[in-house]
N, C-alpha and C positions, 0 to 999 in steps of 0.2 A: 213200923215201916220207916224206913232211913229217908232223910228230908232231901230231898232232888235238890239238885246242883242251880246253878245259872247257866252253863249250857244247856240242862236238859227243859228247863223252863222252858228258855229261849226258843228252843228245837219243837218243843209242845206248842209253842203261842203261834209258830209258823203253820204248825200244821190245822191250827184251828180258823184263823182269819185267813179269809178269801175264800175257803173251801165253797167249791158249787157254786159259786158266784161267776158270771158274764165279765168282769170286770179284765178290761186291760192293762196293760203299760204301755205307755204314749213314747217311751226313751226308743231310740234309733236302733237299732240291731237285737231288741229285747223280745221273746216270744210270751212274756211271761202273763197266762192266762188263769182265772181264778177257777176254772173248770179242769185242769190240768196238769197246774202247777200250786205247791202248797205253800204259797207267798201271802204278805199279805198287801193291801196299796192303801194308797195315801194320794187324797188331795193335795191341792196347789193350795199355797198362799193364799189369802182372799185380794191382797194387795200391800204394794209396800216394797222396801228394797228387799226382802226373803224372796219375796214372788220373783225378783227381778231375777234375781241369785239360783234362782229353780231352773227361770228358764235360759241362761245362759248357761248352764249347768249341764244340760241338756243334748244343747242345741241345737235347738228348733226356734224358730219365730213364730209368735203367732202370726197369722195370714187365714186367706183363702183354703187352702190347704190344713191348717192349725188352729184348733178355733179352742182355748181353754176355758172349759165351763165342768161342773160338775160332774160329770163323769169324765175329769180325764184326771189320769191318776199315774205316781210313781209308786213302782210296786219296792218291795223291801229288799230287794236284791243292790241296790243301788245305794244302800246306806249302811254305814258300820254299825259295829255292834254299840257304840257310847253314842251314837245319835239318838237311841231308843231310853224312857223311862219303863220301870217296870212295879206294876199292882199286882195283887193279889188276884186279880179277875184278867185285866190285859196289858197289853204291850200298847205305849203313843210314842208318837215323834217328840224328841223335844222342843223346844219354841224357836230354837237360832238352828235346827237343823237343817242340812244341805243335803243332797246326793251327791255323791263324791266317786260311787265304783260305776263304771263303766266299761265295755270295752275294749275302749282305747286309751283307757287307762291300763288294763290288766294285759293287754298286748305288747304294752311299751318295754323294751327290752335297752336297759343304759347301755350307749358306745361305751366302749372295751378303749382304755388309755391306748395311742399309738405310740409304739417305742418304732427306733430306728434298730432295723435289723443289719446287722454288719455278715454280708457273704465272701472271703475272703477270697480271690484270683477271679470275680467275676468280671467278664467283660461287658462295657458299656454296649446299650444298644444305640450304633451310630447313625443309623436310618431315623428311627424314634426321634432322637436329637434333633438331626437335620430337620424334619421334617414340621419339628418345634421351631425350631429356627426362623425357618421360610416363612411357617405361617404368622409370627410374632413380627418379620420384617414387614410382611406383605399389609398387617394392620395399620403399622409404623405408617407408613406410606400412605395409605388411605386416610389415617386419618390427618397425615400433612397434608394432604391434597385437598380434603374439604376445610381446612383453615386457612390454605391459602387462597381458596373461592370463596370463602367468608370476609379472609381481608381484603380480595378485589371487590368486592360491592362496596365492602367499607369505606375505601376508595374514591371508591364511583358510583357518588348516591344518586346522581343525575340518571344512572344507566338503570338503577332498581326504580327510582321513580317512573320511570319512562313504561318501563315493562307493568307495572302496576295499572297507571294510567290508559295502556295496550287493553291490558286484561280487562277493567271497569268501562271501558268504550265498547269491547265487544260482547260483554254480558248484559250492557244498556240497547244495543241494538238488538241483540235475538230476543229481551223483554218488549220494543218496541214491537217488534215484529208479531209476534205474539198476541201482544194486547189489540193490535190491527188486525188481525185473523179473527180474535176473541170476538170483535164491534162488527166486523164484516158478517161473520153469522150468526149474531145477535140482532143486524136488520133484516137479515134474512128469513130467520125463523119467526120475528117481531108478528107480522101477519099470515099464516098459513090456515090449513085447513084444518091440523089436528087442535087446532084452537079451539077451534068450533065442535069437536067430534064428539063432545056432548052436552051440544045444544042442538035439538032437531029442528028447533025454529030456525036459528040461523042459519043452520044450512039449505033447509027452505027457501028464506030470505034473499041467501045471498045466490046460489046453485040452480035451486025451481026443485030440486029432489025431495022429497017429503023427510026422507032421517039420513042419517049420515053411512048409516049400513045402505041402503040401495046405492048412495055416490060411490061408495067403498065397492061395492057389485060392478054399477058400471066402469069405474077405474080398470079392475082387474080383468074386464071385458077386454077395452082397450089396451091394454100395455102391450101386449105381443106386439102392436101394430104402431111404436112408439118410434122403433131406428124407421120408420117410411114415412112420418108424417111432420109435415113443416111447424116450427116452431112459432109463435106467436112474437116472441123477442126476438128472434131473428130475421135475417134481412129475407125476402120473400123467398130469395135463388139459397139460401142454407136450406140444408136434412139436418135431421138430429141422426148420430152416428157416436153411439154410446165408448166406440171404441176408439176413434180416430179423431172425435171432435173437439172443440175444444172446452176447456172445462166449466160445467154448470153452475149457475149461482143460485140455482133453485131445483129441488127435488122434481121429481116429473108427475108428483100427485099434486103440489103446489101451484103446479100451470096448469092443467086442470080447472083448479079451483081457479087460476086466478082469469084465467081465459073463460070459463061461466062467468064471473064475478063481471066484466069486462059487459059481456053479452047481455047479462040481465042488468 
């Protein structure tokens, strides 16, 4: 029987590893399955600049999405034929092996040298031109115009400070403003009733109601009847007039509370 080649070897050892195997290939566009395809794969690196060289190779990051641990594997599609050593029993990677075929490698098609084609009576396109023209003028212009607004500030540093100082005055005031809204309903909300909403003693204490669910009961008794009845904070002769009135500095279950609180 005549001694097999180094391609048919080659062609044998593919079709023996991976067979029936789950195993994947991790590479970007690769379908290449060991239940399907008669490839074989190969571990990562354990670590070191090979590993590194894999995974830029690749290109993928490890991450959330990419996590390289033991079963992730480059199958043998992705490596030439002098990457591999060959026994008498199998095929290994060599130790300085890389992946190298890929895709986007085997898609890449070299630009073609550009020569100048010479058409001989052809007439120019003068629209084309022009229209080149215009829009080359019209950048021209633009960008003298924003140099020469660059050199008036240059100019007139007094007038960029000014506008600066504009700006930092009126983003100091809407922060004050703010931080005083911030404080205003910070004392406001400082003592209310959901304070207390679960502690049934103190609502007890402070109310006369035994839990904070019957207050909560009687509240939603009353509120319908909330635009008809006089306010404790206001002067005797105001209504509360939820729509016309003027603006509240306390919730309408807070007066409640605080109009018992008053009482007891």
């Amino acid at each position: 029987m005549a001694a097999m080649s180094e391609d048919e070897k080659y062609f044998l050892e593919l079709s023996k590893m991976g067979k029936g195997s789950d195993q994947h290939c991790c590479v970007p566009n690769c379908n290449s399955n060991g239940r399907r395809h008669q490839v074989s794969f190969h571990r990562f690196p354990q670590a070191g600049v090979r590993r590194n060289s894999w995974i830029q190779a690749i290109r993928r990051d490890p991450g959330p999405l990419f996590n390289i641990n033991a079963y992730t594997f480059v199958c043998s599609l992705h490596f030439i034929r002098e990457d591999f050593k060959w026994t008498p029993v199998r095929k290994t990677l060599k130790s300085d092996a890389v992946p190298t075929v890929f895709s986007w490698t085997r898609d890449f098609t070299p630009r073609r040298e550009l020569f100048k084609h010479i058409t001989p009576n052809k007439k120019p396109k003068l629209q084309s031109e022009n229209e080149t023209l215009l829009d080359s003028i019209s950048e021209e212009v633009n960008q003298e115009e924003d140099i020469q607004e660059s050199e008036e500030q240059l100019r007139n540093p007094s007038v960029v400070a000014e506008n600066i100082e504009k700006e930092l005055e009126r983003k100091l005031k809407a922060r004050d403003e703010e931080i005083k809204q911030l404080k205003e309903k910070l004392r406001i909300e400082r003592f209310g009733v959901f304070r207390f909403s679960n502690d049934d003693a103190m609502i007890m204490f402070y109310t006369g109601f035994s839990t904070y669910a019957l207050f909560l009961a009687f509240f939603n008794y009353v509120q319908p009847a909330a635009n008809s009845m006089t306010s404790y904070y206001y002067k005797a002769t105001d209504t509360i007039n939820l729509s016309v009135s003027r603006q509240r500095t306390m919730v309408l279950i807070d007066e409640l509370f605080m109009f018992l609180l008053v009482e007891n």
